[in-house]
C-alpha positions as CSV (number, residue, x, y, z in Angstrom):
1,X,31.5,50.2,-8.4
2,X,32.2,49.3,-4.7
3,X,28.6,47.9,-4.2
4,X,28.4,45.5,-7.4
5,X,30.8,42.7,-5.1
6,X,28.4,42.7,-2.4
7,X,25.5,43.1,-4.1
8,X,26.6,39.7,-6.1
9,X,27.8,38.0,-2.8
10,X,24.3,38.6,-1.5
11,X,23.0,37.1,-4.6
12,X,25.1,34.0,-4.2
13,X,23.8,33.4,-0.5
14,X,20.5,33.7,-1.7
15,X,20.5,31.2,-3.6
16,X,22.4,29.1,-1.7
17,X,20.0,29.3,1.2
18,X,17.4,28.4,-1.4
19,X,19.3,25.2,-2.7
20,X,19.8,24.4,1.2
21,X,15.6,24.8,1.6
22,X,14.4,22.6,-0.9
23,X,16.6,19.7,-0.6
24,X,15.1,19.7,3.1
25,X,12.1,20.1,1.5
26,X,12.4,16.9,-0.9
27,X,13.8,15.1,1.7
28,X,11.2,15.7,3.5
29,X,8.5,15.1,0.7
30,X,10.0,11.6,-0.2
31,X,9.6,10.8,3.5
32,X,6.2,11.7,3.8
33,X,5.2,10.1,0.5
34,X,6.9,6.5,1.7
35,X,4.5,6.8,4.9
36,X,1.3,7.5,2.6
37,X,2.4,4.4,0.1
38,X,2.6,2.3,3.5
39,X,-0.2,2.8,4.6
40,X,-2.3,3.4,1.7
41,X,-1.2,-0.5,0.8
42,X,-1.8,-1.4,4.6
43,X,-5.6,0.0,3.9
44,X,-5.7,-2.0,0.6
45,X,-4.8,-5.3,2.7
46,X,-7.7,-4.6,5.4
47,X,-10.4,-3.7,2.5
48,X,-9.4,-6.9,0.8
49,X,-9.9,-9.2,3.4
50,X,-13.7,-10.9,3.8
51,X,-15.4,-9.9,7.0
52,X,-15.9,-13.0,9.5
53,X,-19.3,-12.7,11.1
């Protein structure tokens, strides 16, 4: 019965360090998917315009 308290603190930190990785991650998604909207719409804007020749 000595093991079961460190065996459920281990559990605990695992998870933990899980929560800790995937709000980076998110963070870190909603970042890069703010960059692609920019410059998806910048691309739009060019590709609209009429070509002066």
């Amino acid at each position: 019965m000595g093991g079961k308290p460190d065996i459920i603190k281990a559990i605990v930190l695992i998870f933990a360090i899980g929560l800790v990785i995937t709000g980076f991650t998110s963070i870190h998604a909603s970042e890069d998917k703010e960059a692609r909207a920019a410059n998806l719409v910048g691309s739009v804007q060019v590709m609209g315009q009429p070509l002066n020749r």
